[in-house]
N, C-alpha and C positions, 0 to 999 in steps of 0.2 A: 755253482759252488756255494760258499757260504758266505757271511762278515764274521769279523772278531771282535770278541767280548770288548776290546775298547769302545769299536767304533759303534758298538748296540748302545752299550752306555751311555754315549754322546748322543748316539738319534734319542733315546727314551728320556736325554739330559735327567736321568736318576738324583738324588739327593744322598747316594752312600757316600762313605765318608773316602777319603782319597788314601788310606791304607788298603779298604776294601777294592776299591778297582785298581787299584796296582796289583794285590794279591788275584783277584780274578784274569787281571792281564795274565798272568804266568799261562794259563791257559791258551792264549795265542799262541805258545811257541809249539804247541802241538795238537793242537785242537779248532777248532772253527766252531760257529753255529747257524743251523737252520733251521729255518721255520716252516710248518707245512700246518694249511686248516687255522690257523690264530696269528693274529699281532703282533702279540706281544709272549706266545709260548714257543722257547727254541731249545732243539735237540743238540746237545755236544757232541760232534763227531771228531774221530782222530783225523789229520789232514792226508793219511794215508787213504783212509775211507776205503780200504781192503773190503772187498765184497765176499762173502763166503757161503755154504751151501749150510744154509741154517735153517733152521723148522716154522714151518707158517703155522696160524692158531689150529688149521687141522691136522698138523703134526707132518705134513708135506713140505720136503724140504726146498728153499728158492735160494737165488743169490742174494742175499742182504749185506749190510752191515751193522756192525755194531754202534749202538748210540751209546755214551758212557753217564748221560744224565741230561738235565731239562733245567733252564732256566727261564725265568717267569719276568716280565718286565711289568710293572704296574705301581701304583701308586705311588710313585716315584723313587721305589725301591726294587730292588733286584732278587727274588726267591728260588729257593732249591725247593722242585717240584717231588712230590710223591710218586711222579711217574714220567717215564717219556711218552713221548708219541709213536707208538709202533706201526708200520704200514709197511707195503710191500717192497720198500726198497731199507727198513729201519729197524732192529731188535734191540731193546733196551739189554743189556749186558748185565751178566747174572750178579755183580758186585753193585752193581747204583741202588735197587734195595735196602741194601746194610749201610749204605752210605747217606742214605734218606734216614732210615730206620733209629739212626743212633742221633742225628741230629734229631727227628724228632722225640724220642726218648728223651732227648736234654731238656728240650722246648717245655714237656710233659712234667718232669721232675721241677723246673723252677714252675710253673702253673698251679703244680699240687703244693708249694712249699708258701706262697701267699695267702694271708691270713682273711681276706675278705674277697666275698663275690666280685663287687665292682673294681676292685684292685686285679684279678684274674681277667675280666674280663676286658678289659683297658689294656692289659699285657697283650692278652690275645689279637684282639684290634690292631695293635700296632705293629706283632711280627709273626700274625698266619695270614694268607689268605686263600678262599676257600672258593671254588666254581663250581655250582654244584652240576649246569650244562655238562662237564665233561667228569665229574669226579674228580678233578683236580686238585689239591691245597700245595700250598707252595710256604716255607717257612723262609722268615727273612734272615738276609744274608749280612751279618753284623762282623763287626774287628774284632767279636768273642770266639765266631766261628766261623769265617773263612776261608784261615791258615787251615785247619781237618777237613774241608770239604775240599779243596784245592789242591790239597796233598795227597787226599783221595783216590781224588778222581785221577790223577793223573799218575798215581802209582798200579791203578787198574788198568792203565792203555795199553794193547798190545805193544810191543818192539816192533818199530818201526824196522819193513825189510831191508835186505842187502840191496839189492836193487833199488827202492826210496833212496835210500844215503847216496847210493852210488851214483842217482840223476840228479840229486841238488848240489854235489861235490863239482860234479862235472859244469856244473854251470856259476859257479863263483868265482 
């Protein structure tokens, strides 16, 4: 299985601010993470983790599941990754993209709006970071933009099936 965004936070002990990991908590009530190949980079899965007949990179379809986005543990802050980790049991889901896409567009817009090189540069230091091993960059996860990432993500998750509800109901 996986751990929850809490308890990552606690092992990576992060320096977000305690709006920010409460709003990532929301994510536990239907979500998990996993790590596969890195440390510190983890795939958001729904806890239903519904496996389904989806396309491998040669367009040959397998059972996967959907990942709905990637969270980055490092320098003692928590980042929303440019991409997940797709492999043969993982498909990044066709909405995590736009969900990257616009936060980094925001990132870009206050970047371009600083009037000096080392003032941009300072910015960027302190809320991108960049792996160039794997292509990765990851933008930090601050109480400006949490609440849209976390509302996000979790407004893209499948509906949990009739069957899920009806085996956690049966056991409360």
């Amino acid at each position: 299985m996986g751990i929850t965004v809490k308890n990552t936070i606690k092992k990576f002990k992060t320096d977000t601010s305690e709006y920010v990991i409460k709003k990532l908590s929301q994510l536990d009530s239907k979500c998990y993470l996993q790590r596969k190949q890195s440390d510190y980079k983890f795939n958001i899965h729904q806890k239903e983790n519904k496996k389904l007949n989806l396309p491998t990179g040669d367009g040959k379809p397998c059972m996967r599941a959907y990942v709905y986005g990637n969270l980055m543990f490092a320098q003692d802050n928590v980042y929303l990754s440019n991409k997940c980790i797709n492999n043969s049991d993982a498909l990044e889901h066709e909405s995590y993209r736009a969900i990257y896409e616009t936060q980094y567009n925001k990132f870009m817009k206050q970047l371009e709006s600083m009037d000096n090189e080392e003032e941009r540069q300072k910015f960027k230091e302190e809320n991108m970071i960049i792996n160039d091993e794997d292509d990765m960059k990851g933008i930090k996860i601050t109480d400006e933009n949490v609440d849209e990432i976390v509302n996000s993500i979790l407004g893209n998750l499948l509906p949990f099936s009739p069957e899920y509800i009806k085996m956690f109901l049966e056991y409360r």
